[in-house]
KOLLUMDREN-15930 format. One record per residue (C-alpha): residue number from 0; residue in one letter; x, y, z. Coordinates in pm, 1 decimal, always signed. Layout:
# KOLLUMDREN-15930
VOBA|num|residu|c1|c2|c3
VOBA|NUM|A|X|Y|Z
...
***
This chain:
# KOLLUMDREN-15930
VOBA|num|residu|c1|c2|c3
VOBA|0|X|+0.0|+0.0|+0.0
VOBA|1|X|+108.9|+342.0|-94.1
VOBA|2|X|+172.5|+620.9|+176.8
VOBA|3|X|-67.4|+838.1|+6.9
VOBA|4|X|+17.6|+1253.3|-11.8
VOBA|5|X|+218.3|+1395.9|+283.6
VOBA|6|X|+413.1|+1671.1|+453.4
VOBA|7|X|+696.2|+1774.0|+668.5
VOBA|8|X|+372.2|+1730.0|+963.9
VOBA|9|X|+102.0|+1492.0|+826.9
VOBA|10|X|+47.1|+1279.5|+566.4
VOBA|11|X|-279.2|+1115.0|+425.5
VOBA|12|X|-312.2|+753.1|+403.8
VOBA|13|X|-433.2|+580.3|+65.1
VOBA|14|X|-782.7|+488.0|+266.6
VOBA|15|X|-810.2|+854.3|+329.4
VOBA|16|X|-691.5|+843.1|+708.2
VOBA|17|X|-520.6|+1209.2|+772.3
VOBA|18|X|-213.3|+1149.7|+1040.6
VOBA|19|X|+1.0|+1429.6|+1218.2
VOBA|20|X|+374.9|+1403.0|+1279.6
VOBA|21|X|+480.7|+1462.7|+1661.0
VOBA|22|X|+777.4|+1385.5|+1860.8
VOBA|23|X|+612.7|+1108.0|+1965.6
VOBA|24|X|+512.3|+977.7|+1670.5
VOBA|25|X|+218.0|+1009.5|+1414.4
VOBA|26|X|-166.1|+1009.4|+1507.4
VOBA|27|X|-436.3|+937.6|+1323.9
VOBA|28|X|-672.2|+1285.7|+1358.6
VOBA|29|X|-887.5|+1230.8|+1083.4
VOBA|30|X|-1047.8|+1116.4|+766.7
VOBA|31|X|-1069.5|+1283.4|+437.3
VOBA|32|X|-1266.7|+1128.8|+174.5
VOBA|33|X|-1462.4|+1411.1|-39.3
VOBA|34|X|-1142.3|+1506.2|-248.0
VOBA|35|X|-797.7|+1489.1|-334.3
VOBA|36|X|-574.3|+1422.1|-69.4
VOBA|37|X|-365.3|+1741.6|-99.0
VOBA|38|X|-711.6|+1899.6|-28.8
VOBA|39|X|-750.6|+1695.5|+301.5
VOBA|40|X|-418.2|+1782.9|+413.5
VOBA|41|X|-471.4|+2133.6|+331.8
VOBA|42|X|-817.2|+2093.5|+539.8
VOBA|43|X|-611.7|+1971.6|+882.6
VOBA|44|X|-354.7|+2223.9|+820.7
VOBA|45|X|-603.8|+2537.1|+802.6
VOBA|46|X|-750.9|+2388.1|+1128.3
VOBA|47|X|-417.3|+2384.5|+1266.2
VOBA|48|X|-362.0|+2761.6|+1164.7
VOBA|49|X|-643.5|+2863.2|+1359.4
VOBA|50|X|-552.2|+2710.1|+1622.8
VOBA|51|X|-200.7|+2867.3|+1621.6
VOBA|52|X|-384.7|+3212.7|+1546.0
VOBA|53|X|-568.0|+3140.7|+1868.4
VOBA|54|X|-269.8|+3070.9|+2049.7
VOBA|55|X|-96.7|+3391.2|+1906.7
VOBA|56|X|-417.3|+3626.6|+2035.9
VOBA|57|X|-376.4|+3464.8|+2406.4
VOBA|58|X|+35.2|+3592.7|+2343.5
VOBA|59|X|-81.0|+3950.8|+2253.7
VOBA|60|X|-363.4|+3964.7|+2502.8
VOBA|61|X|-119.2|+3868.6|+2748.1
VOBA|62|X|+107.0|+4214.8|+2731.9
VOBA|63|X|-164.9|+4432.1|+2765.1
VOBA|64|X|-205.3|+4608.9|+3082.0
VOBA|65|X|-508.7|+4545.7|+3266.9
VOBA|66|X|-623.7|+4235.2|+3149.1
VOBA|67|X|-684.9|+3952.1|+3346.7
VOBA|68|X|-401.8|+3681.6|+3336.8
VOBA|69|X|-632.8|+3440.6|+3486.2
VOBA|70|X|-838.0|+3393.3|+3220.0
VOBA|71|X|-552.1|+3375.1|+2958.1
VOBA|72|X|-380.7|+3124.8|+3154.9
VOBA|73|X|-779.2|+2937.4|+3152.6
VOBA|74|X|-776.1|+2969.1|+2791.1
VOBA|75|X|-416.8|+2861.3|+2741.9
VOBA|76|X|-483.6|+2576.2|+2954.6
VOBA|77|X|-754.0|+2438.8|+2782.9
VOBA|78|X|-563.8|+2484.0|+2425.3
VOBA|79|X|-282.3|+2282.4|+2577.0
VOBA|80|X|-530.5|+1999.4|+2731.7
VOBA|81|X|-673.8|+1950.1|+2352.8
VOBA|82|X|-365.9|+1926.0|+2188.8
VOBA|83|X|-335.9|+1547.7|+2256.5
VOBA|84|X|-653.0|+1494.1|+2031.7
VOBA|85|X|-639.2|+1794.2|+1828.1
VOBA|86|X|-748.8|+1729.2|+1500.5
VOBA|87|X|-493.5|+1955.9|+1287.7
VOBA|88|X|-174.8|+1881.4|+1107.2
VOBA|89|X|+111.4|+2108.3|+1210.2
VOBA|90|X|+397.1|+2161.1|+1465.4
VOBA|91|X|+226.7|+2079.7|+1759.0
VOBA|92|X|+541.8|+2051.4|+1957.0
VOBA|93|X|+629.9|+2389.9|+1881.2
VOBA|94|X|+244.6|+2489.5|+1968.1
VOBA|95|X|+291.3|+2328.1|+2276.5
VOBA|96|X|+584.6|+2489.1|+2361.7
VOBA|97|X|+413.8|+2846.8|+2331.7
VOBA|98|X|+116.6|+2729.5|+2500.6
VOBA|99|X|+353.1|+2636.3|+2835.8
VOBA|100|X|+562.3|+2948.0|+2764.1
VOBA|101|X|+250.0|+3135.5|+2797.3
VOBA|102|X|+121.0|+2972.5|+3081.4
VOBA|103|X|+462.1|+3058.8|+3289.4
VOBA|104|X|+361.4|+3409.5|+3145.3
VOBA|105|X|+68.1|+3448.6|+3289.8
VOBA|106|X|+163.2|+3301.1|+3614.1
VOBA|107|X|+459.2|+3590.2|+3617.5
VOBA|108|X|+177.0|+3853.1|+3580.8
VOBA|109|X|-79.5|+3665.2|+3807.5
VOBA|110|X|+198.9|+3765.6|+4086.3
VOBA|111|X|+224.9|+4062.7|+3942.1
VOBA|112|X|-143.9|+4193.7|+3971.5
VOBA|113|X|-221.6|+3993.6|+4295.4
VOBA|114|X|+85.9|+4200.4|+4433.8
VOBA|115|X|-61.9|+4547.3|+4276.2
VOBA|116|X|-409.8|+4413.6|+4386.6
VOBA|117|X|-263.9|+4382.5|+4776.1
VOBA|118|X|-90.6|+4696.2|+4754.4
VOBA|119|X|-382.5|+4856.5|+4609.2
VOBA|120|X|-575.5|+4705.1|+4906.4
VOBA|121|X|-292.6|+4807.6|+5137.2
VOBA|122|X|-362.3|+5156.9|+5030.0
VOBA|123|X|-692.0|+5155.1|+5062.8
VOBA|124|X|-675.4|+5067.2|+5427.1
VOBA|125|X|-440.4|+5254.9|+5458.7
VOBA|126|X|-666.9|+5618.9|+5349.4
VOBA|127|X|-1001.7|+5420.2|+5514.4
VOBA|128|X|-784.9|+5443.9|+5835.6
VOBA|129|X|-720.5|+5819.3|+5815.6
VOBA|130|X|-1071.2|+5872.5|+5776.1
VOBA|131|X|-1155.5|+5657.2|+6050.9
VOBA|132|X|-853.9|+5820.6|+6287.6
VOBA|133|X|-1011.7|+6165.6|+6165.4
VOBA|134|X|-1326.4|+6075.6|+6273.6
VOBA|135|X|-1221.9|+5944.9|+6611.8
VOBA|136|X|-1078.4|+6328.6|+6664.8
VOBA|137|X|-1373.9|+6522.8|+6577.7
VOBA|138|X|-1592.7|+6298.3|+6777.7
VOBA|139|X|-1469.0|+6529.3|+7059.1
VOBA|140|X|-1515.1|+6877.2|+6836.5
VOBA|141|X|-1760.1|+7114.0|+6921.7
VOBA|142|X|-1778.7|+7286.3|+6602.5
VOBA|143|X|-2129.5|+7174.1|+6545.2
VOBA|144|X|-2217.3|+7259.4|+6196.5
VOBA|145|X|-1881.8|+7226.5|+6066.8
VOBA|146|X|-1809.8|+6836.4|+6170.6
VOBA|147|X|-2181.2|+6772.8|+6104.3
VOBA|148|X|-2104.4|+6829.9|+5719.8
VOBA|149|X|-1753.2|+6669.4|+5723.0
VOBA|150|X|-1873.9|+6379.3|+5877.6
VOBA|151|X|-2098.5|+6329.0|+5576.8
VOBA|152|X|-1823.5|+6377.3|+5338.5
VOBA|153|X|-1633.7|+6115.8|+5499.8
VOBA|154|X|-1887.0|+5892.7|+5468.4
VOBA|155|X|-1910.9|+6015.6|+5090.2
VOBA|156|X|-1512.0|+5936.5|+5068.9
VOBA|157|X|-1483.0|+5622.5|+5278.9
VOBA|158|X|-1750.3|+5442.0|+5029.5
VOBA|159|X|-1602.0|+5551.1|+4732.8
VOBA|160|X|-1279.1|+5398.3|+4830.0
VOBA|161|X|-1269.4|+5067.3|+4670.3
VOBA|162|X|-1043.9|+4736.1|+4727.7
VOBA|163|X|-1064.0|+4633.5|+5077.2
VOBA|164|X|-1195.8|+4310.8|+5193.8
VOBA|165|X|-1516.5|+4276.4|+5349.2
VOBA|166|X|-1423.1|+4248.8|+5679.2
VOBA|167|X|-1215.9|+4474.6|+5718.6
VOBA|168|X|-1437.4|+4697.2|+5530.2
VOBA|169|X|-1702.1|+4640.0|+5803.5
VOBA|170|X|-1483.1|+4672.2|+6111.7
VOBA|171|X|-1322.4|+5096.8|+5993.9
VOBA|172|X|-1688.1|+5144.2|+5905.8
VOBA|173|X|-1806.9|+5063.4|+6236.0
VOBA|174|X|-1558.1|+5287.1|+6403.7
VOBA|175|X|-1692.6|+5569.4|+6205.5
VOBA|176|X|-1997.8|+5507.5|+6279.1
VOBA|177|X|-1964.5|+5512.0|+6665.8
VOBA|178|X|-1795.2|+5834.9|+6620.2
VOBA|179|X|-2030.6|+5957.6|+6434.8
VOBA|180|X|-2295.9|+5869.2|+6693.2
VOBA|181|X|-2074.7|+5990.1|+6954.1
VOBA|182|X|-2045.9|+6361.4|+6799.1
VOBA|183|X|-2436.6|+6374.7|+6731.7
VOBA|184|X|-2507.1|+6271.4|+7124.5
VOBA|185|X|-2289.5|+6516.7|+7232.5
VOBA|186|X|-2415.0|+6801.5|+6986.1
VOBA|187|X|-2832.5|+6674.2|+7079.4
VOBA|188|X|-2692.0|+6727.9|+7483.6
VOBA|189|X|-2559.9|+7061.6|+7395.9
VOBA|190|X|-2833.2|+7224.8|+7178.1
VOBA|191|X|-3037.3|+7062.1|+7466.1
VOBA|192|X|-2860.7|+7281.2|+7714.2
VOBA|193|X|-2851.1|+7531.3|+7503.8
VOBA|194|X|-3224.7|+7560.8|+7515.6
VOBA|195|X|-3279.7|+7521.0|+7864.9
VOBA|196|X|-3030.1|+7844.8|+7910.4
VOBA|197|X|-3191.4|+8020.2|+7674.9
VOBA|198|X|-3554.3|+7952.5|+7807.7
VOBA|199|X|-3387.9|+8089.5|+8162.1
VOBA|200|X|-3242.4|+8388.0|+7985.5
VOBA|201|X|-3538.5|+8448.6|+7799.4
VOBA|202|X|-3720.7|+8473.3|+8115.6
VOBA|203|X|-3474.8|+8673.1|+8322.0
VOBA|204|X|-3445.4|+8937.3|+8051.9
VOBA|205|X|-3848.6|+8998.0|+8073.2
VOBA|206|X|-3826.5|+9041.3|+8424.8
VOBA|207|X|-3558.0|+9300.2|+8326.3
VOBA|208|X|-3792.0|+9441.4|+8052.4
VOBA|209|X|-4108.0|+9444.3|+8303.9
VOBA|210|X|-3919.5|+9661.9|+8553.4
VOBA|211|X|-3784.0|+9890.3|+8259.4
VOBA|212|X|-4119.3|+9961.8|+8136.6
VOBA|213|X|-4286.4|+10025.9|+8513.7
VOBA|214|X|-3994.7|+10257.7|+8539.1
VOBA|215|X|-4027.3|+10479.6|+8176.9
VOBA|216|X|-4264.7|+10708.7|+8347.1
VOBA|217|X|-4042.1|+10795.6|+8634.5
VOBA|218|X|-3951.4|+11190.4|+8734.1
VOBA|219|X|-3713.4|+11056.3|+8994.1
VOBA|220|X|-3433.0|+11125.2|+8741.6
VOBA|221|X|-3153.2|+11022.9|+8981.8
VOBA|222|X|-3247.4|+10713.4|+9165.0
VOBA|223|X|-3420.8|+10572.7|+8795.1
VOBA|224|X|-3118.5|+10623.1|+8629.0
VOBA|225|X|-2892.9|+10478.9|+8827.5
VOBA|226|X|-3173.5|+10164.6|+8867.4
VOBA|227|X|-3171.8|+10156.6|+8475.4
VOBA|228|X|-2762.6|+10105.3|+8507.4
VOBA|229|X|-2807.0|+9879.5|+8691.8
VOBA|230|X|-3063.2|+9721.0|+8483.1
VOBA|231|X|-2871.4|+9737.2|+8173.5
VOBA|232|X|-2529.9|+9564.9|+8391.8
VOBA|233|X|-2785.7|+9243.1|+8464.1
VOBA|234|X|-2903.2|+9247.0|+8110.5
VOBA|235|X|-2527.2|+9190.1|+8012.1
VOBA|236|X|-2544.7|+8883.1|+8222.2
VOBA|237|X|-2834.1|+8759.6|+8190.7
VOBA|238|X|-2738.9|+8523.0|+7850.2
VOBA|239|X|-2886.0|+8532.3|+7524.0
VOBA|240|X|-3210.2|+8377.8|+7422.6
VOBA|241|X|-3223.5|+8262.8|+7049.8
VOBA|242|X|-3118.1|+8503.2|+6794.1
VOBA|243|X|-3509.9|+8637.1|+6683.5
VOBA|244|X|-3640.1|+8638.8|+7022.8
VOBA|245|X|-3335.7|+8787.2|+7189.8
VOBA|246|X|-3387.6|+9039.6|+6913.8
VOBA|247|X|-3714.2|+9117.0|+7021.6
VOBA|248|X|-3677.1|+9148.2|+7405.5
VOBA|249|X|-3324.3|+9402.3|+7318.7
VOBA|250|X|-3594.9|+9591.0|+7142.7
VOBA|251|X|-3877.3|+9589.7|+7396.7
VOBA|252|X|-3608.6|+9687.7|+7659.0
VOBA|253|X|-3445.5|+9955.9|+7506.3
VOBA|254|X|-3779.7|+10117.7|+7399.1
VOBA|255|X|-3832.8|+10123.7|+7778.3
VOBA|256|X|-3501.4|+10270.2|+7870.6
VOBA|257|X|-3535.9|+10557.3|+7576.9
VOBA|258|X|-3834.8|+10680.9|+7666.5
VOBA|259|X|-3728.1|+10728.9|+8006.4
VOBA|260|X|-3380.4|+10878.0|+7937.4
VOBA|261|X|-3574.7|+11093.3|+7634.2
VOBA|262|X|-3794.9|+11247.9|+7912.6
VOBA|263|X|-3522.6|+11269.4|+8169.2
VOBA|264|X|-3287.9|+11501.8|+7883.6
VOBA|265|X|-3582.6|+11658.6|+7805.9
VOBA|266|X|-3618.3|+11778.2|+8160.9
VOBA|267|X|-3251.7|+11857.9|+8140.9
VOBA|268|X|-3224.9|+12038.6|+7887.8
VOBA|269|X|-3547.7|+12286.4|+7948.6
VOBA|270|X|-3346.3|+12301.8|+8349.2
VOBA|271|X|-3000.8|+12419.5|+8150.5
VOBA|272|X|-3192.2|+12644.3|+7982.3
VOBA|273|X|-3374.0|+12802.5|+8285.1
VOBA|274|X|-2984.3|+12786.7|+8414.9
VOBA|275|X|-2807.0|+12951.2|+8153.2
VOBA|276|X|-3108.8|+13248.1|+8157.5
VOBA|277|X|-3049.4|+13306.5|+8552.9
VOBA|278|X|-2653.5|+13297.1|+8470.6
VOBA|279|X|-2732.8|+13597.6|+8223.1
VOBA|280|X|-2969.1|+13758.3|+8497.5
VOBA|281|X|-2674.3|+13713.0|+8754.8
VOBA|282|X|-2430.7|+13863.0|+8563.7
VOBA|283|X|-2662.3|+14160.9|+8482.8
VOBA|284|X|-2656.8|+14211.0|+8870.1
VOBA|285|X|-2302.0|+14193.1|+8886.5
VOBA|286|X|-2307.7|+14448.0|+8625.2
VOBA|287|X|-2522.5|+14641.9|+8874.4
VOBA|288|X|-2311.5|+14573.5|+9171.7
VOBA|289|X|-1986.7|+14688.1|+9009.3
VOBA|290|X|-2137.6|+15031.4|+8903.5
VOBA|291|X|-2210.2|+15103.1|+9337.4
VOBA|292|X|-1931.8|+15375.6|+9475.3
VOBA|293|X|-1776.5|+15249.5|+9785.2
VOBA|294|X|-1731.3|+15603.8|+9875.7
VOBA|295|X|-2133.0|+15656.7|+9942.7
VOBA|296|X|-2089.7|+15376.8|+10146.7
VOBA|297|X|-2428.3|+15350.8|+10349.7
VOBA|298|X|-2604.7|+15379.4|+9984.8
VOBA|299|X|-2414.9|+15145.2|+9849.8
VOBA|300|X|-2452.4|+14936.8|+10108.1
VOBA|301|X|-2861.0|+14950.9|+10077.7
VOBA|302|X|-2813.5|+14908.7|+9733.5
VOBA|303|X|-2633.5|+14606.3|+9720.6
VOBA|304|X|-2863.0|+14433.9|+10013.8
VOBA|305|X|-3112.9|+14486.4|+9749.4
VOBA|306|X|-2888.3|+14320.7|+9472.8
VOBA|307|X|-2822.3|+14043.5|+9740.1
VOBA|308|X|-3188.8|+13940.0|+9767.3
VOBA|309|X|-3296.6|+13976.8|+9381.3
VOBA|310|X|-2968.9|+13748.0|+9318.8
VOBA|311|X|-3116.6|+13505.0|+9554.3
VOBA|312|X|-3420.9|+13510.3|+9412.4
VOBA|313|X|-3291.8|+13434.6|+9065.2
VOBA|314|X|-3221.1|+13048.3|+9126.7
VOBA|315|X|-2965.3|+12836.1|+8973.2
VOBA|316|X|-2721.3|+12847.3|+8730.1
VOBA|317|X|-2528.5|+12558.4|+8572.0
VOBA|318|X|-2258.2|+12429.5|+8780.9
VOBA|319|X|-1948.6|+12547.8|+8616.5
VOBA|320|X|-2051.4|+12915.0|+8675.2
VOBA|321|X|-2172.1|+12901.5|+9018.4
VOBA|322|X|-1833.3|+12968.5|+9197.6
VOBA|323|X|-1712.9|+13245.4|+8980.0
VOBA|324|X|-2063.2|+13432.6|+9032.6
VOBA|325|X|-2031.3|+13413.2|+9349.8
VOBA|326|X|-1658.2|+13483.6|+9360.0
VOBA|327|X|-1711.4|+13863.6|+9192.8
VOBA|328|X|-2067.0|+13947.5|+9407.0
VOBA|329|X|-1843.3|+13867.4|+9741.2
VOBA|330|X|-1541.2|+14090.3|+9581.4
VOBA|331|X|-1791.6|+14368.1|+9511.9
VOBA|332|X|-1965.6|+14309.2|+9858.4
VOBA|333|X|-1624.7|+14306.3|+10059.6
VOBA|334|X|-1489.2|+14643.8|+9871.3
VOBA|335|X|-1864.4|+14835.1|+9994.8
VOBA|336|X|-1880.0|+14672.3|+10381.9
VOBA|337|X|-1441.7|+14699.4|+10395.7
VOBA|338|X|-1577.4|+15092.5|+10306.8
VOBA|339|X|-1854.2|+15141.9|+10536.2
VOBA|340|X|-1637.8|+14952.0|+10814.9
VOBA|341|X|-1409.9|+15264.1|+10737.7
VOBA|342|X|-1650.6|+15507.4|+10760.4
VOBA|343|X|-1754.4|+15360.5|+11129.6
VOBA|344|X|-1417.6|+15383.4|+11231.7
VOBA|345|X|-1401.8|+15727.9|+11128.9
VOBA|346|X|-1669.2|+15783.5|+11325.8
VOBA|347|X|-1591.6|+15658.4|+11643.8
VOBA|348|X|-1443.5|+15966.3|+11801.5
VOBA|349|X|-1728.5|+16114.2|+11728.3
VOBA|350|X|-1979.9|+15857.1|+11819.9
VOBA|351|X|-2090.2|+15713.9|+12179.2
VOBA|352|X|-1983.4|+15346.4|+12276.5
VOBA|353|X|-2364.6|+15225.1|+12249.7
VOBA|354|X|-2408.3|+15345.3|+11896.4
VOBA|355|X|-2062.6|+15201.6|+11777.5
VOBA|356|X|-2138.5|+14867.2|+11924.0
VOBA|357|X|-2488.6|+14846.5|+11778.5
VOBA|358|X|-2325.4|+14908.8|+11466.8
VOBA|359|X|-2100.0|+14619.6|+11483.9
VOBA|360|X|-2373.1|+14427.9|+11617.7
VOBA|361|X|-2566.0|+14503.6|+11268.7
VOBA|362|X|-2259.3|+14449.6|+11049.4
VOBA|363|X|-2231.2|+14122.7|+11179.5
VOBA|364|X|-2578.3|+14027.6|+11176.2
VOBA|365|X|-2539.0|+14178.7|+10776.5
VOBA|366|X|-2221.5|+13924.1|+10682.9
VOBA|367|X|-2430.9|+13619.8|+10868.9
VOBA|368|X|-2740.4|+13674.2|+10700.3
VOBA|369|X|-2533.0|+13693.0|+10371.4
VOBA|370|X|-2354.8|+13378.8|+10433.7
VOBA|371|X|-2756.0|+13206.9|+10548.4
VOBA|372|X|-2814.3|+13265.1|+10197.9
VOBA|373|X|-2522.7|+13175.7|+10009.4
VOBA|374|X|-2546.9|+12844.9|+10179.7
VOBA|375|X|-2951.6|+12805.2|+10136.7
VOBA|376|X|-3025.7|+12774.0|+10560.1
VOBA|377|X|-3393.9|+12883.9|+10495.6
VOBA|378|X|-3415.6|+12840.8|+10928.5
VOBA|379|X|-3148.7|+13059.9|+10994.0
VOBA|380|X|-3232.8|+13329.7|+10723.3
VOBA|381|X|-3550.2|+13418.7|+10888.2
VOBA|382|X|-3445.6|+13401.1|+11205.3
VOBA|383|X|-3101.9|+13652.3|+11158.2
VOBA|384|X|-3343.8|+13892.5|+10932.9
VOBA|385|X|-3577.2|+13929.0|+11250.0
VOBA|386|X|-3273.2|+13965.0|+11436.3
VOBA|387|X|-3123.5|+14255.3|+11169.8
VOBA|388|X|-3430.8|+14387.1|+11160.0
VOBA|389|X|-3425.6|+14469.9|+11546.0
VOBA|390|X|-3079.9|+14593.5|+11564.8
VOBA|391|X|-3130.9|+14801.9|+11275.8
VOBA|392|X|-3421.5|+14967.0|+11485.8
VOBA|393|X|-3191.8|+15002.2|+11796.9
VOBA|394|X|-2935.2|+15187.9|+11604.2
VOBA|395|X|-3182.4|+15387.0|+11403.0
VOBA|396|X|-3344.4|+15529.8|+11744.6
VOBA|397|X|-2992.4|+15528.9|+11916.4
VOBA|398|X|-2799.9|+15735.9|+11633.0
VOBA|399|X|-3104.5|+15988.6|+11641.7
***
């Protein structure tokens, strides 16, 4: 029997049985009876290109980045399992050996990515744990509306971190989230608090307000003000209520203390006015009082009495102008009784010892009565006139 039609790799048999050379000898792989046999040959050896075409995509696939090396190595795996009964004509030695050169290739990258994989993970742990350590810190913040939003962003961030294993994953999670609950219990205590002081406040400052507005109306202008001082000094510490009702009590309680303090300068202001009109009047008697000659003494002396009680009469002035005034009327009143003092002494020789000592009796009556009303002793001012007014007579009926 002939060999048939053959190759460097196969060879079909005159009964039409297609064989492929190996290392280990042929195998029969198939039967070709519908043409020549050149054709069947051809046939086993196409298959066997595709099959080496297969292999080749694997060997690209393989060296790009990113791609799974597990399920090349599947793949190759499987190729290299079917070659034993692979029906193909070719060098299946030399398929093999790509097929186990690839495997060892993607066992090389297999320990590749499951070493990027843990660092990867390693990372991820690593940047979970900084958000849990960071939300371990501001469990203790009081920044209230602050940590309230970051809190959510690190939730955002930690769940968008990809890579680590479940548990793990589960055990930084819980840590933030008994943080978490940790911040909001202490933030629900203090808002609590914060409400009960501002209930207390709220009711201390309308006690506050209550007494300002029973004391608007007052005229005691002294005693009220320094009570609304003191009002406003316990306002200070009496705490604030919440923002729009605090708002509303500042308002009520001011209110209160302007009108008061509007009435009060008011009051002033018509009493400076009155002051600064008896100032003028004061001076115009001044004006009066400088114009007497000390040389007419005893006229003078009438005339400025006279000056004496319309300048009493007159009332205040403001404050600043109250010692000069008085200054320059006791200058002028010094320079007329220093005068009429002289004109006594001048006298004396002439004049009997009753006469001269009613006459110092008067003058000093005259200089107390003067000082009575500088000083505002109404008592004493009525009784030293009734006095004057006796001595006066004396010496009057003794001088005649």
């Amino acid at each position: 029997m002939s060999d048939g039609t053959g190759s460097e790799w196969g060879r079909v048999a005159d009964d039409g049985t297609v064989y492929v050379r190996t290392s280990e000898g042929e195998r029969a792989v198939g039967s070709w009876r519908a043409g020549s046999p050149d054709e069947g040959l051809a046939h086993f050896v196409r298959r066997y290109d595709d099959l080496s075409a297969e292999v080749e995509l694997l060997e690209k696939r393989v060296t790009i980045a990113g791609v799974d090396p597990v399920g090349i190595a599947t793949s190759a795996q499987r190729l290299l399992d079917g070659l034993p009964g692979a029906a193909v004509v070719g060098d299946l030695d030399a398929l093999r050996g790509r097929l186990n050169a690839l495997l060892g290739v993607t066992e090389s990258r297999k320990t590749q990515v499951q070493a990027e994989r843990a660092a990867k993970a390693a990372q991820a742990v690593a940047a979970k744990e900084e958000l849990v350590a960071e939300a371990e810190r501001l469990a203790k913040s009081s920044d209230w509306k602050a940590v309230s939003e970051r809190f959510r962003v690190i939730g955002e961030e930690f769940r968008a971190i990809t890579g680590v294993d479940k548990r793990t994953d589960s055990g930084l999670w819980r840590r933030i989230a008994a943080a978490r609950e940790e911040f909001a219990r202490r933030r629900t205590a203090h808002f609590a608090a914060l409400d009960t002081q501002r209930a207390k406040s709220k009711e201390r400052k309308e006690a506050l307000i209550a007494e300002a507005e029973s004391l608007a109306d007052s005229t005691d202008w002294g005693a009220t003000s320094t009570r609304f001082r003191a009002l406003m000094a316990d306002w200070k510490t009496a705490g604030r209520a919440a923002k729009d009702v605090d708002d509303e009590l500042w308002a009520r309680f001011r209110a209160a203390q302007d009108t008061f303090f509007s009435r009060r300068n008011a009051v002033n202001a018509e009493r400076d006015a009155e002051a600064r009109a008896n100032q003028t009047a004061k001076e115009a008697l001044l004006a009066e009082a400088a114009e007497l000659d000390p040389a007419e003494a005893e006229r003078s002396l009438r005339k400025l009495r006279d000056i004496q009680e319309r300048w009493d009469a007159i009332g205040r002035v403001p404050r600043e102008a109250v010692g000069q005034l008085e200054r320059q009327l006791s200058t002028i009143s010094d320079r007329i009784r220093e005068a009429n003092d002289a004109r006594f002494s001048r006298n004396d020789t002439e004049t009997s010892p009753f006469v001269a000592k009613l006459r110092q009796s008067v003058s000093r009556l005259e200089e107390k009565l003067e000082k009575a009303k500088a000083s505002g002793r109404t008592k004493d001012i009525a009784k030293v006139e009734a006095d004057l007014a006796t001595q006066r007579a004396w010496l009057a009926q003794a001088e005649r």
